[in-house]
BAROVEX-348317 format. One record per atom (N, C-alpha, C): residue in one letter; x, y, z. Coordinates in steps of 0.05 Angstrom, whole numbers, plus 5000, padded with zeros to 4 digits. Example, Ala and Ser with C-alpha at 12.3 -4.5 7.8 and 13.67 -1.06 7.14 Angstrom:
2
A526448865156 A524649105156 A526449345156 S525749555142 S527349795143 S525850015157 
//
This chain:
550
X175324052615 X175823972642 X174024122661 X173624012683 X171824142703 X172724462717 X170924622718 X171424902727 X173924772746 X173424712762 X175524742788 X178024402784 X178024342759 X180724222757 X183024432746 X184524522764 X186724762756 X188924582747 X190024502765 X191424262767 X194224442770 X194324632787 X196824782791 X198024812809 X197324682837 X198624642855 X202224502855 X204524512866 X206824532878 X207124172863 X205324012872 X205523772877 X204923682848 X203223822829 X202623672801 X204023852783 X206024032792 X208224232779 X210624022773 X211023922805 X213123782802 X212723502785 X211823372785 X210423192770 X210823212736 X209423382729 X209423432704 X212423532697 X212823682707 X215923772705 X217723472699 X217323292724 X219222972719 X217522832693 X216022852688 X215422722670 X216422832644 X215723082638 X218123242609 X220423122617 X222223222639 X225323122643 X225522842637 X223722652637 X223922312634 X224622262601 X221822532593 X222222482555 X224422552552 X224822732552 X228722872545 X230322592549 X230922602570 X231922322577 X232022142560 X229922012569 X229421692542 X229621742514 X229722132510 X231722102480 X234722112475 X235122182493 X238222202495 X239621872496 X238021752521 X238121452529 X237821312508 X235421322491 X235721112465 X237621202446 X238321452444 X241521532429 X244421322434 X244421292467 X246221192476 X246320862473 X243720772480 X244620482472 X244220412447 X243620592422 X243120482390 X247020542396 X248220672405 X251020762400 X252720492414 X251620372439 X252020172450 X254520222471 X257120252460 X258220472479 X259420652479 X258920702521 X258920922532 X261320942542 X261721272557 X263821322584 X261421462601 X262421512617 X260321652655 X262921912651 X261722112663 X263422322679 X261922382696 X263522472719 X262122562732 X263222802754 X262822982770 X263423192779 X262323282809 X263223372827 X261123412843 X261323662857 X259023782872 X258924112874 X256324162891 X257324322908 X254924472928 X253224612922 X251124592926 X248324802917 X248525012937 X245925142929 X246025352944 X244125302979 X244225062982 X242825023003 X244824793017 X246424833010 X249424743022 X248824403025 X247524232996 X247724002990 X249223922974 X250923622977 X252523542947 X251423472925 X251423642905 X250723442886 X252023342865 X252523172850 X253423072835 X252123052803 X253723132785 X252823102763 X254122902744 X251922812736 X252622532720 X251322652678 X254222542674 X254222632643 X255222422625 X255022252608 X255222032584 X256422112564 X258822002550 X259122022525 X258521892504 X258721972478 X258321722465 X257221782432 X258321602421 X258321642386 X255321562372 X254021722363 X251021622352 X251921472326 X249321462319 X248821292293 X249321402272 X249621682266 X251021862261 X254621912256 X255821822269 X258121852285 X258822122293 X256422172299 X258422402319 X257722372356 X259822602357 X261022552386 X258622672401 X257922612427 X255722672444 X256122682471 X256022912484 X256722872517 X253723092523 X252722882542 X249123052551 X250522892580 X248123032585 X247523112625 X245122952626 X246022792641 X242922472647 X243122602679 X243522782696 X241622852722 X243622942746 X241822932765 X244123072792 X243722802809 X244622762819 X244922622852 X246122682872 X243722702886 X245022832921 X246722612929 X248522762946 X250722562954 X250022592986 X249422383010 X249822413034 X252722383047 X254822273028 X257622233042 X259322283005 X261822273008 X262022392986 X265422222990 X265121963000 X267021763001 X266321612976 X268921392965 X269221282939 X266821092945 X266520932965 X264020742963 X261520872954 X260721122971 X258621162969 X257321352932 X260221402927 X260321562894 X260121362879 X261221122881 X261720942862 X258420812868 X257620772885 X255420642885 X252920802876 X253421072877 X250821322867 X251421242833 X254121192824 X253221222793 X253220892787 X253420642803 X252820412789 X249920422787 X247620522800 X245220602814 X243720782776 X245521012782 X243921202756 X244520992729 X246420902730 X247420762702 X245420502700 X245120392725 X242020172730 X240220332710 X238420512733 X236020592730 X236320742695 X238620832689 X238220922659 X238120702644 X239220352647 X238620202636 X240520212611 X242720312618 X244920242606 X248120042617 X248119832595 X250519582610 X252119702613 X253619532639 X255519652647 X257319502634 X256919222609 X258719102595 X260219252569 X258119542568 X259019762547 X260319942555 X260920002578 X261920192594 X265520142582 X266320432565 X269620352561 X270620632572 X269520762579 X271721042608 X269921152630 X272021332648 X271221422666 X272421662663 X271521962667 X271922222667 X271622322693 X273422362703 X274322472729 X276222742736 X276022872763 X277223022763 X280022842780 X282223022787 X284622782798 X284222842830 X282322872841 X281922822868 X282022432876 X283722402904 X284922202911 X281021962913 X279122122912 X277321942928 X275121852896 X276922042873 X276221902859 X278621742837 X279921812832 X283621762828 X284321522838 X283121482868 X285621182881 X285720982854 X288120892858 X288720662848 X286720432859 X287720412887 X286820152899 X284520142909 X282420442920 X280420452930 X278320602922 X280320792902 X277921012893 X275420882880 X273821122862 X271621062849 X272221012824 X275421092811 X274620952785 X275920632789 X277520532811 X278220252812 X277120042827 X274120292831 X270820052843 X270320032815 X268920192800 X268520052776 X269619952764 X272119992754 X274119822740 X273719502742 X273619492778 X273719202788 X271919092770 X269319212767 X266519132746 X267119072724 X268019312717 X268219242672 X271219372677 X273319212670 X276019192674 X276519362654 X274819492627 X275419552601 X274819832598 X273819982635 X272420202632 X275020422646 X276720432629 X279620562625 X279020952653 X280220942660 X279721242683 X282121552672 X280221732659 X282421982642 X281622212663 X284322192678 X284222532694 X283622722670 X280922912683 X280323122673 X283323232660 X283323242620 X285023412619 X284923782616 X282923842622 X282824202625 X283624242658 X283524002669 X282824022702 X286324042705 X287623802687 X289923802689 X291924042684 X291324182659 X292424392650 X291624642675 X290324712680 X288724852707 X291424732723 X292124622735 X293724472761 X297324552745 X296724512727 X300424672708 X300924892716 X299124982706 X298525342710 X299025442730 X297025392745 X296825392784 X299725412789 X300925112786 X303525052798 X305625202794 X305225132759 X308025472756 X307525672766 X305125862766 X304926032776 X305926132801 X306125882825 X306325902851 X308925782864 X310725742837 X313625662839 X315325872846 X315026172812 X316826322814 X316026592829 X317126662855 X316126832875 X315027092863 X316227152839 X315727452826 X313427412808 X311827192803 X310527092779 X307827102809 X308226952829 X305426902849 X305827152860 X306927312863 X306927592879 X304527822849 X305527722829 X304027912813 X302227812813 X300327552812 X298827522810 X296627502836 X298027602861 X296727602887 X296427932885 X297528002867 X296928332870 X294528472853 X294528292826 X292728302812 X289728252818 X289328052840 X287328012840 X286128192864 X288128212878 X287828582899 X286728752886 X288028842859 X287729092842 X284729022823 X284628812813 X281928912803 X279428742818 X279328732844 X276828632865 X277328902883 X278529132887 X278229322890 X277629532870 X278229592835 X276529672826 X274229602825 X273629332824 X270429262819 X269029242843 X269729312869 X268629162886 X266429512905 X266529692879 X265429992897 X263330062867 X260930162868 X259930202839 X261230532832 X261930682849 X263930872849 X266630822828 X268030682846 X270630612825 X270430482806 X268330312801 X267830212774 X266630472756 X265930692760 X263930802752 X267531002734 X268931082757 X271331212749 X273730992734 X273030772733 X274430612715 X272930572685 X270430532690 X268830672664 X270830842653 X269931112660 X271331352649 X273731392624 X275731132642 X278131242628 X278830972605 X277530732613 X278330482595 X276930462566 X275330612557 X274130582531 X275030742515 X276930992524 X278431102513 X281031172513 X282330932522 X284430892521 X285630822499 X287830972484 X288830892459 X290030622458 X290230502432 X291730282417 X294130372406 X296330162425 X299830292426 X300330052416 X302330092391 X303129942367 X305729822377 X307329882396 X310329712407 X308829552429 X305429552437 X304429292454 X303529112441 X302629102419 X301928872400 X302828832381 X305128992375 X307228822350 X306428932326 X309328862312 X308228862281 X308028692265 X308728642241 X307628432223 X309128232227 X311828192231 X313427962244 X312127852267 X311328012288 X309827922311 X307327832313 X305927832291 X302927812287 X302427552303 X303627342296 X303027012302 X303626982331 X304127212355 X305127142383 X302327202391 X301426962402 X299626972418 X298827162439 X300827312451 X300927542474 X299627782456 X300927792431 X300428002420 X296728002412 X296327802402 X293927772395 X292027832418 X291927742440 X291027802467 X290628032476 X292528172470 X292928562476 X291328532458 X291328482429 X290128682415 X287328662424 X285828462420 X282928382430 X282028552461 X284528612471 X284128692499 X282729042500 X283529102472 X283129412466 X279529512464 X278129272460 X275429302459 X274229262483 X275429182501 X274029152526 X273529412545 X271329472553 X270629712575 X270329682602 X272229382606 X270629382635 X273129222635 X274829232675 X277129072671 X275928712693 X276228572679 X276128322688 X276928232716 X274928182728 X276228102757 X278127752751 X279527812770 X281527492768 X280727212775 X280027032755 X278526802769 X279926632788 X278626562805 X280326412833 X281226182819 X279326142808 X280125712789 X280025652767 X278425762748 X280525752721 X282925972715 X284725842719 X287625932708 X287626052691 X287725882670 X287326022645 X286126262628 X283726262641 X282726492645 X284326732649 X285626732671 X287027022675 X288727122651 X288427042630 X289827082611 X288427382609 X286327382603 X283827542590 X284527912610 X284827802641 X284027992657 X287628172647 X289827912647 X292728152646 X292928222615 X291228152598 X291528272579 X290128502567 X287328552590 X286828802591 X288429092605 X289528932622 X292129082639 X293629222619 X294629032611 X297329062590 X296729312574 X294329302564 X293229422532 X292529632542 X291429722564 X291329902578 X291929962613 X294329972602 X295930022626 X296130382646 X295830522620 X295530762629 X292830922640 X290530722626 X288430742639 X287230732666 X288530502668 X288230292696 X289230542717 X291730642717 X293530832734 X291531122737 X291031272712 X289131452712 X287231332739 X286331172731 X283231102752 X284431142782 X286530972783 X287430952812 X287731252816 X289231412810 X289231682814 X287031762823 X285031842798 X282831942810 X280931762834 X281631492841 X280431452851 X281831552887 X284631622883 X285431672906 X285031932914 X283832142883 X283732502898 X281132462888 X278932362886 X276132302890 X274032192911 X275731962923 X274831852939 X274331972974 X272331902986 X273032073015 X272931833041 X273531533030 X274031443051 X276631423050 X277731363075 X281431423078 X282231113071 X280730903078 X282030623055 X281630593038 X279930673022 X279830742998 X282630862978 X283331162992 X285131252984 X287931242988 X288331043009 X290130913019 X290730613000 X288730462996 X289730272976 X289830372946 X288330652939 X289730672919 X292430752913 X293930942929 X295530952927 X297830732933 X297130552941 X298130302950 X299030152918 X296330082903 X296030002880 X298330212861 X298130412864 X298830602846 X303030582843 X303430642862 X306330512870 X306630212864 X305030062865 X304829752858 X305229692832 X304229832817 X304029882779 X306630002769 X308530202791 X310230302775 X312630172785 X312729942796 X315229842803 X316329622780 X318329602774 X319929392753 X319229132760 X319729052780 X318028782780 X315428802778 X314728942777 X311828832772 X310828942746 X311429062735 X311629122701 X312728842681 X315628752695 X316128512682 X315028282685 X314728212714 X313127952721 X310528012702 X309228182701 X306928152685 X306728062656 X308928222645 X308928192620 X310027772606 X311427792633 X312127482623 X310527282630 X307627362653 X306927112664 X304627142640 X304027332627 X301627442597 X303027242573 X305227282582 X306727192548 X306726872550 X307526792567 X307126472571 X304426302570 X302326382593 X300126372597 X297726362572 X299126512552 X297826622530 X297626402507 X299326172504 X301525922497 X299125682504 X298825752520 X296425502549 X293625612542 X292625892539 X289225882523 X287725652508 X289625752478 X288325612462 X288025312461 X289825122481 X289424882493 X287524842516 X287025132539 X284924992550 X282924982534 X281125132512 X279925192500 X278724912483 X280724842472 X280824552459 X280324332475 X281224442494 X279724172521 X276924092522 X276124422526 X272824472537 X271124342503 X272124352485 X271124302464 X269624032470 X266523932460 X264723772469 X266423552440 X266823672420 X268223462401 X271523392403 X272523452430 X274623462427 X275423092439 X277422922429 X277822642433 X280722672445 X281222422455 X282822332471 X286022362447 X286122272423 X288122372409 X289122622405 X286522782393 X286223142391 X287223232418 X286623102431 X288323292465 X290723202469 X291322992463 X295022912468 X296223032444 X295623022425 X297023232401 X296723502404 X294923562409 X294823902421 X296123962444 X296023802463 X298723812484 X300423772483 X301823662459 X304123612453 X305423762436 X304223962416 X304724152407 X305324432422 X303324432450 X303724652472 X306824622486 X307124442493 X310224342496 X312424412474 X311524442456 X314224492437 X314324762429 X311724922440 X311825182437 X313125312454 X312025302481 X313225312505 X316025262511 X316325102498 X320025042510 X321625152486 X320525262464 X321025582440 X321325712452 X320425732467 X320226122481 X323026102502 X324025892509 X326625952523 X328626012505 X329926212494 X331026322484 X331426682498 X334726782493 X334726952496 X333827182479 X334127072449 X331927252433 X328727302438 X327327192437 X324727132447 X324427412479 X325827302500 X326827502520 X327027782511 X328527812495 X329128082486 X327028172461 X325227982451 X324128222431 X321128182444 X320227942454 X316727892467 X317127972494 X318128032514 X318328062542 X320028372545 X322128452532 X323628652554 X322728892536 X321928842508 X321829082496 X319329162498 X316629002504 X313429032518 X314529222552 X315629072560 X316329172596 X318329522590 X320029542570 X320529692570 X319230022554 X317629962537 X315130062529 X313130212546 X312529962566 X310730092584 X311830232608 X313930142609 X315730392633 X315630602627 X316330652594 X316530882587 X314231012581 X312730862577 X308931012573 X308331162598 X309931042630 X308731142651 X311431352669 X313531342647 X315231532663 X316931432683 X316631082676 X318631062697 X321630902686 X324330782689 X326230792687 X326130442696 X326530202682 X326429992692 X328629912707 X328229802732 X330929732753 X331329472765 X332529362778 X333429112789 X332629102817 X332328952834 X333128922865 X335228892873 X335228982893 X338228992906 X339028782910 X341828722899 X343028462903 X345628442917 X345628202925 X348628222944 X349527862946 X351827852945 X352727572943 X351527362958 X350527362980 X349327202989 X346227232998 X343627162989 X341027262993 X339726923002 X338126913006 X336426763015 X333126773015 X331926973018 X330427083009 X329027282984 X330227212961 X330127362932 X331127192920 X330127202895 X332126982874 X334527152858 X336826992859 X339327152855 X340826972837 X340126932819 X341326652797 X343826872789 X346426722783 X349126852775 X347526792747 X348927082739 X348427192706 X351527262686 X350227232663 X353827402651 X354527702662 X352227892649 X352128112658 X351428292687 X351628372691 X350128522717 X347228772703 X346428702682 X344528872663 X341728812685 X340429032677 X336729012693 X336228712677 X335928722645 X334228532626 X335628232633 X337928162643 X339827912651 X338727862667 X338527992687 X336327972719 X334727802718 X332727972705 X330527862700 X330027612678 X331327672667 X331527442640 X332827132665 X334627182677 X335326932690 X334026822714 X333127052728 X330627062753 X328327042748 X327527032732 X323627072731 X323626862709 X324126982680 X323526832659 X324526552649 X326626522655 X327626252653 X325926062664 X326426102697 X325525892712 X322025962714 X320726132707 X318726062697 X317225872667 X318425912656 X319025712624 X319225422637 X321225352653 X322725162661 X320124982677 X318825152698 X317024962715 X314624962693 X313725132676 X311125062661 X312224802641 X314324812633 X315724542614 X315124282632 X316824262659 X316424062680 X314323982686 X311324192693 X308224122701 X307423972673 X307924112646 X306923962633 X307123612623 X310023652624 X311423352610 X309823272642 X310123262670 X308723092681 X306123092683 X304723192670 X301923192665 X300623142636 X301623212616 X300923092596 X304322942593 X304922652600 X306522552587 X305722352556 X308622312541 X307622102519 X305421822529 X303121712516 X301521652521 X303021362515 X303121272542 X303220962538 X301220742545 X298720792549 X296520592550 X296220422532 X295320192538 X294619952518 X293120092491 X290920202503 X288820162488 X289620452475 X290520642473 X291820802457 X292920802432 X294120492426 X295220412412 X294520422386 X291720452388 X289920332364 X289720662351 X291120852362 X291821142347 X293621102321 X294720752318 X296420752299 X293620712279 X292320602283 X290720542264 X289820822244 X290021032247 X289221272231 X291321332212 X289121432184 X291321502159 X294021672164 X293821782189 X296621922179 X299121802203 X298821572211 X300321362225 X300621092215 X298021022197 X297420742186 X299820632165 X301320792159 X304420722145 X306020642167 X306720692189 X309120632202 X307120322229 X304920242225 X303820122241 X305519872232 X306919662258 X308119392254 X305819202257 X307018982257 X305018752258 X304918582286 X306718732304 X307318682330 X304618902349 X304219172329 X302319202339 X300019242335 X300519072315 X296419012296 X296118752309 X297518592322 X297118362339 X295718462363 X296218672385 X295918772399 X293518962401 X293919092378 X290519242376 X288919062372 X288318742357 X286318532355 X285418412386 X288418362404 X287118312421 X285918392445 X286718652435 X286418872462 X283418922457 X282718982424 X279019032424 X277918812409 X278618612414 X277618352403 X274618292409 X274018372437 X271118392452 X269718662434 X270318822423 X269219032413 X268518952381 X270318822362 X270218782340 X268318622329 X266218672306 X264618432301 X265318232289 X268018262275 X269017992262 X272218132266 X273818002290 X275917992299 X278217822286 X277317582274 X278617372262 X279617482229 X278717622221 X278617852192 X279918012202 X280418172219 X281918452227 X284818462203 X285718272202 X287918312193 X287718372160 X286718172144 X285918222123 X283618552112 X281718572134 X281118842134 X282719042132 X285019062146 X287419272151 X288719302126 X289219042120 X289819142084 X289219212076 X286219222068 X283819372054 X284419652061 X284219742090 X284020022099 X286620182091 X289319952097 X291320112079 X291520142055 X290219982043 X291220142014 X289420382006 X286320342028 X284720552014 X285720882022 X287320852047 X288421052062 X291321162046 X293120972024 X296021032015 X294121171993 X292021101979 X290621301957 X288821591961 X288421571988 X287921801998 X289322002000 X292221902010 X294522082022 X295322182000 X295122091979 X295822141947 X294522331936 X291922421946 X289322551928 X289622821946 X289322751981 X289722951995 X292223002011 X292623142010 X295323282024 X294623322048 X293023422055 X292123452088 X291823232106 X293122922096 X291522752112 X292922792132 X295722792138 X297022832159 X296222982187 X293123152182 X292423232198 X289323172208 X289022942199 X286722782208 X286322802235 X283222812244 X283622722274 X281522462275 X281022322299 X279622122294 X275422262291 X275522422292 X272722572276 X272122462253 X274522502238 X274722452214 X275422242205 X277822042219 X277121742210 X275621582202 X273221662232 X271421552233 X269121542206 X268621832196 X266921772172 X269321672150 X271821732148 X272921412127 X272421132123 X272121122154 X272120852155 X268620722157 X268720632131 X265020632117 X265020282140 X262620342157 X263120122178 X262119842170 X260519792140 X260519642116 X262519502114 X264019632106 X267119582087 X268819532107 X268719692128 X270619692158 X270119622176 X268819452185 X267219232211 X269219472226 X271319282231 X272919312260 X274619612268 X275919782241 X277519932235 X274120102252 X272320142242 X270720282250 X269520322279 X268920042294 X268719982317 X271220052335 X273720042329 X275820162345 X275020422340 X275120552318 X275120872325 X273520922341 X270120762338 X268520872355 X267720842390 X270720572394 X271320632421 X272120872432 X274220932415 X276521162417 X275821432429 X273521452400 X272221702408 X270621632432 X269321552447 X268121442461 X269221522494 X272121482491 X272821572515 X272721902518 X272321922541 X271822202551 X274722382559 X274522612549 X277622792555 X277222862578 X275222932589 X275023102616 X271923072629 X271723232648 X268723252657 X268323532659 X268523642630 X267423862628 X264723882625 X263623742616 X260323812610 X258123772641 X259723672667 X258523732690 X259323892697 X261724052697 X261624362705 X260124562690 X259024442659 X257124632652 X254724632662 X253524362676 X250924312697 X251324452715 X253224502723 X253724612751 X252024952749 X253525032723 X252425402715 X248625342713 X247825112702 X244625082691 X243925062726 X245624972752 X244124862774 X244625142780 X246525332790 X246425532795 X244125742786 X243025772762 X241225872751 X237925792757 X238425482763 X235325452767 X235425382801 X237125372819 X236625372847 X238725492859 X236625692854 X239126032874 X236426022898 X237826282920 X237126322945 X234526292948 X232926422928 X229126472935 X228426192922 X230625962910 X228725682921 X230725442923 X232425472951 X233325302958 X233125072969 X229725072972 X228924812977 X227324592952 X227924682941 X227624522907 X227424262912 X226224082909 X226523822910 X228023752887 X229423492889 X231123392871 X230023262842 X228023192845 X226423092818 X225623332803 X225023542816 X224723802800 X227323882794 X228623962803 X232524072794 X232123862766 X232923562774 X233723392754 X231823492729 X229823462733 X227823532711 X227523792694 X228424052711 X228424232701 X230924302683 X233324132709 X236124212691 X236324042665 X234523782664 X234123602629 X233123882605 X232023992626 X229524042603 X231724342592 X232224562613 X234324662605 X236724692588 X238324542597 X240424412581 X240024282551 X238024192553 X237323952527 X235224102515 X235024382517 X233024552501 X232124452477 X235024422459 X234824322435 X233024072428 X233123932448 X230723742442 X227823782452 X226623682422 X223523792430 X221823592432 X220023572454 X219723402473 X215723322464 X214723212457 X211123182458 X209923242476 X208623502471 X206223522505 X204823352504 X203223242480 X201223102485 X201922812498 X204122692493 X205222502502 X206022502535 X207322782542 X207322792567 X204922802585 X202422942578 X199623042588 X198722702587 X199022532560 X197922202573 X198622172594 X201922112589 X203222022607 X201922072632 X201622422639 X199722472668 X197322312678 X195322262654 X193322182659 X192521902661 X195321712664 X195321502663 X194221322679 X192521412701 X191221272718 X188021342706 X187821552692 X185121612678 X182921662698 X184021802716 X182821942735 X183222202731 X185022332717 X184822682720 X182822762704 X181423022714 X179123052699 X181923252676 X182123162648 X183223332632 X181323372618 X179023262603 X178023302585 X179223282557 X178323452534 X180223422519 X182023522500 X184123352504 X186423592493 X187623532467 X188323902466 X188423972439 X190424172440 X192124072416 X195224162417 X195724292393 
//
């Protein structure tokens, strides 16, 4: 190339940059339509130069069969009304050059402007492809359970408005973090907080224990819920630590609010409600992890999350018991009273209150108190948020969950009528369905015979049963199935890649660069041709490149 072709200016940065992000792309893109169909999610979120942007993410089953959710780009939003959302992604779904006759979900969070029934953005598209089914985010949903119980039982949102006082004032001085150092890495492991070998399988317990390795205490996340599991179960595990710090941070410190909210904090830690509220909102909360967890999973399907939510429900409404009360909740709360010297007590009660919760009990005991005031009706609203948020799944197109080996015994013929004509448009030979189903049951009654595990099939795994040869249609339903999207988690993971590549020192990023950089980011794993991109540049055969060599 010529001395003075650099070719490094702002303007052929960005350039080259969209052209890599195009390759990434058009491999992901020819993934999607050999798969044929898709779902959209999508998400939306402020940069740091106080623009909307929107992230747009695809699901969808390869040739392979496996499950696939990638990030196809951002779009600035100038209004952030259902017309103008619904019309940004009929637009990207154009220009990606994928039908909207393949289009079978929409992944949303349950905001009204994308939610409406009658006006939102998933019932503009709908109007389009009638077949492109709309699933409230379920981690978004579980997040909104959480929240809610939380902010039902007064002693349950009081601890957790205190908590997040208590550790955004340890972390918020490099001082007091420096004296919270000090005392949390050597804090001992106490055997009546994590149980013994009967206790091993309680989730709370497991949580303490893990909590014993941590050196640093977790500030409280404002919006994942779930999350705070992590921060009170470092509490818990080291409870005597936490108090140490406040001490010294109150005969260490030389500003007077400083030493004033520690001792604030410090009296805050040794009161009975707030020893118990903690221990119960840890023990419940702890129940709800390993489901948001399963949410966020990129392989996780629309059956795998109604059965895993439906198992969280039957755990959860276990734990109402007065046993449970007395050996996971009062004997943890009464442990740590005694770790800190103090004597567990009640609030003052009197026949008529209005302000405190005062539920009539058998006994007049501290553990009745609380057992009928806090923990009950905490149990009670997390049972209520859930059954109305994950209820039993009555959608049409759900139905076709009978079709898997460990349901395909009890499936009628009232609703193998119904699954034909519900994906009749999906099937390549629809008119056979039925005679196929024979086939698949008997190959499935010899399976169940060989393996014992089938009962815990998910559709992951149907799917490679069902040889798409042998199984035209049995196959093509699963790979609708999977197809639909649980949530729009994989644009809140764009959201962390936009944060990372347009912070303060370059908030004026143009959008073809973000898009391009955040492809190239995200989709690391795919490896992309320079020499293909460097043509691509020189496609007018005017740049002096000379020649290249790779």
């Amino acid at each position: 190339a010529a001395y003075n072709a650099k070719y490094l200016s702002p303007d052929i940065q960005n350039e080259i940059i969209a052209i890599a992000g195009d390759e990434v792309l058009e491999v992901i893109l020819s993934r999607a339509r050999c798969a044929k169909w898709f779902s959209i999610m999508a998400d939306e979120c402020t940069d740091v130069a106080n623009l909307d942007q929107m992230a747009v993410c695809i699901r969808f089953v390869d040739v392979k069969r496996i499950v696939n959710e990638d990030f196809i780009g951002f779009v600035p939003l100038d209004k952030v009304d259902a017309a103008s959302i619904s019309t940004a992604l009929l637009k990207i779904m154009e220009d990606c050059k994928l039908d909207l006759r393949n289009l079978r979900g929409q992944g949303y969070d349950g905001a009204s402007v994308m939610s409406g029934l009658k006006s939102g953005v998933s019932a503009r598209i709908k109007e389009l492809q009638p077949r492109a089914e709309y699933h409230h985010c379920r981690a978004h949903a579980l997040n909104l359970v959480i929240s809610s119980s939380c902010r039902s039982v007064d002693m349950i949102r009081t601890v957790f408005d205190d908590v997040n006082q208590l550790t955004w004032f340890l972390g918020g001085s490099p001082k007091r973090t420096a004296i919270l150092k000090r005392h949390l890495p050597d804090a001992k492991q106490v055997d009546y907080l994590v149980g013994d070998t009967d206790d091993e399988k309680v989730e709370s317990n497991i949580n303490i224990a893990n909590a014993f390795s941590k050196s640093l205490l977790p500030k409280l996340c404002e919006t994942r819920w779930s999350a705070r599991v992590d921060t009170l179960s470092v509490i818990l595990a080291k409870y005597k630590a936490v108090l140490a710090s406040l001490e010294d941070v109150r005969k260490e410190s030389t500003a007077t609010e400083a030493r004033t909210k520690a001792t604030a904090f410090i009296h805050m830690m040794e009161k009975s409600t707030f020893v118990v509220a903690i221990v119960i909102a840890h023990h419940i909360l702890s129940y709800t992890k390993p489901l948001s967890l399963a949410l966020q999973n990129a392989k996780c399907d629309v059956f795998k999350a109604f059965t895993d939510a439906q198992t969280c429900k039957k755990v959860v409404a276990a734990q109402r018991s007065d046993e449970v009360f007395n050996r996971c909740i009062w004997m943890k709360a009464a442990a740590i009273a005694e770790s800190i010297d103090i004597e567990l007590g009640k609030p003052r009660t009197v026949g008529r209150m209005r302000h405190r919760a005062n539920a009539a009990f058998s006994d007049d005991s501290v553990h009745g108190y609380y057992r009928v005031n806090a923990y009950f009706p905490f149990v009670d609203h997390c049972l209520n948020e859930l059954n109305e948020r994950f209820p039993e799944q009555t959608r049409p197109s759900f139905l076709a969950f009978q079709l898997l080996p460990c349901r395909l015994q009890n499936i009628t013929e009232e609703e193998i009528a119904d699954i034909q004509v519900r994906y009749e448009e999906d099937m390549p030979d629809s008119p056979g369905f039925v005679r196929e189903l024979e086939r698949w049951k008997m190959f499935c009654s010899g399976l169940q015979n060989r393996d014992k595990d089938t009962g815990n099939q998910s559709l992951e795994t149907a799917i490679q049963l069902a040889d798409p040869n042998y199984y035209p249609n049995v196959h093509a339903v699963f790979r609708v199935l999977l197809t639909m999207p649980v949530g729009s988690v994989p644009c809140e993971r764009s959201f962390s890649a936009m944060r990372r590549l347009k912070h303060w020192s370059r908030s004026t990023m143009t959008e073809d660069r973000l898009s391009g950089l955040a492809s190239l980011f995200i989709h690391r794993d795919i490896t992309v041709c320079r020499e293909k991109i460097m043509r691509k540049f020189d496609e007018t055969k005017k740049r002096r490149l000379g020649p290249l060599h790779f």
